[in-house]
C-alpha positions in Angstrom: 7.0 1.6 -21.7 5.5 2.0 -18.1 2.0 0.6 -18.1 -0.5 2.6 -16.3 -1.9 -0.5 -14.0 0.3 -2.5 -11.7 0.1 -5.8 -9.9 1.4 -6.3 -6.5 1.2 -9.2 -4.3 0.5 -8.5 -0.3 3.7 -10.6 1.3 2.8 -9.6 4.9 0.2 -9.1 7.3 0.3 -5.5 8.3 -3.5 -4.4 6.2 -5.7 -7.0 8.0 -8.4 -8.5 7.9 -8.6 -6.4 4.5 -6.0 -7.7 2.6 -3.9 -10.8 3.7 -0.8 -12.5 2.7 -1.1 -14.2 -0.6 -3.3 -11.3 -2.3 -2.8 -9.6 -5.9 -3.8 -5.9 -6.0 -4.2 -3.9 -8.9 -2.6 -0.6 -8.4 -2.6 2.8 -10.8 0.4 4.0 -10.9 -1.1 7.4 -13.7 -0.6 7.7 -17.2 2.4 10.7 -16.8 5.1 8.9 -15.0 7.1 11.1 -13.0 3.1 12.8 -11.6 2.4 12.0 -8.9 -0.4 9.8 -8.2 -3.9 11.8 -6.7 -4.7 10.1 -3.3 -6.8 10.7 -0.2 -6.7 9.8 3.1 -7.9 7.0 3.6 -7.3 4.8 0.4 -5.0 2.2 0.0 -1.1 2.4 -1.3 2.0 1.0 -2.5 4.9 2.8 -1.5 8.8 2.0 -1.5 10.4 1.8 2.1 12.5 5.3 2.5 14.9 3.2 4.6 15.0 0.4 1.9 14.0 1.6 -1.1 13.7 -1.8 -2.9 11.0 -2.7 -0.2 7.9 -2.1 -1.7 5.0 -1.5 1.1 1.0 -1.5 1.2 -0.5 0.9 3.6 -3.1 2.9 3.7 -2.7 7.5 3.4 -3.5 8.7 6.5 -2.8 12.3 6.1 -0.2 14.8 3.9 1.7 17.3 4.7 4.5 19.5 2.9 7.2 16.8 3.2 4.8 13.7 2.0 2.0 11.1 3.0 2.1 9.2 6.7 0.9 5.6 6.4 -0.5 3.3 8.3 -0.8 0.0 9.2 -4.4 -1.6 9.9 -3.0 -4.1 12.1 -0.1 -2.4 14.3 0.6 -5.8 16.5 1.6 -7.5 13.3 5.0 -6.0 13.2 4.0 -3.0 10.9 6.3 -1.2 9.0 5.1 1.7 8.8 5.4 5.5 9.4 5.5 5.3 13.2 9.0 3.9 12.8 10.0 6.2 9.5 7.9 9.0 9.7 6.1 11.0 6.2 7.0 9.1 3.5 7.8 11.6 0.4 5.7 12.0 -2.4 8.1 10.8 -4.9 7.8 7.4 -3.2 4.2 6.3 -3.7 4.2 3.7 -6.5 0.6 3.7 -6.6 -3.2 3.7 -5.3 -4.7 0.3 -4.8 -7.8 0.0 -6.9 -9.0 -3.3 -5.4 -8.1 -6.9 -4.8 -8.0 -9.7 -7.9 -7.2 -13.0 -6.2 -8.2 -15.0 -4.6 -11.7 -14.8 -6.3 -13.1 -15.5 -3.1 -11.9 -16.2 0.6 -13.2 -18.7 2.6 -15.2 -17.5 5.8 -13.3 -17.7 9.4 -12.1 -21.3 10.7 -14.6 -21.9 13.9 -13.2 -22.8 17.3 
């Protein structure tokens, strides 16, 4: 049985300040696996890598097209893996939208200089 909501942990920096290393999402991955997922630009994801399948990424729909969904980093300089380098990612490859972040409960403000 495939259960409709997903955890995922954020294991790299690409999506901040809004999500950082070390955070659980909860994702909905639908009831009707094998439909797709309804997304907008804008919200959140977890797709698999099309070079690496097994890869599983967080990025955020930045527009559609026939072939699939572009995503994007929010921090580029952080190394992002993301559609710049692989171009649309196809539909069949979107896990899931991210419905929010469950941990930590709270994040401590920024250190001061």
């Amino acid at each position: 049985m495939r259960w409709p909501i997903w955890r995922v942990a954020v294991a790299e920096r690409s999506m901040e300040p809004r999500l950082r290393t070390g955070d659980w999402l909860l994702v909905w991955r639908g009831l009707r696996p094998g439909r797709p997922v309804r997304i907008r630009p804008g919200q959140v994801v977890v797709a698999r890598d099309p070079q690496r399948p097994q890869i599983l990424l967080v990025k955020r729909a930045a527009w559609h097209e026939a072939g699939g969904w572009w995503l994007d980093s929010d921090y580029k300089w952080a190394g992002a893996v993301d559609s710049a380098r692989f171009g649309l990612v196809p539909f069949d490859l979107i896990e899931g939208r991210v419905l929010g972040r469950y941990f930590p409960f709270r994040r401590a403000g920024r250190p001061k200089p």
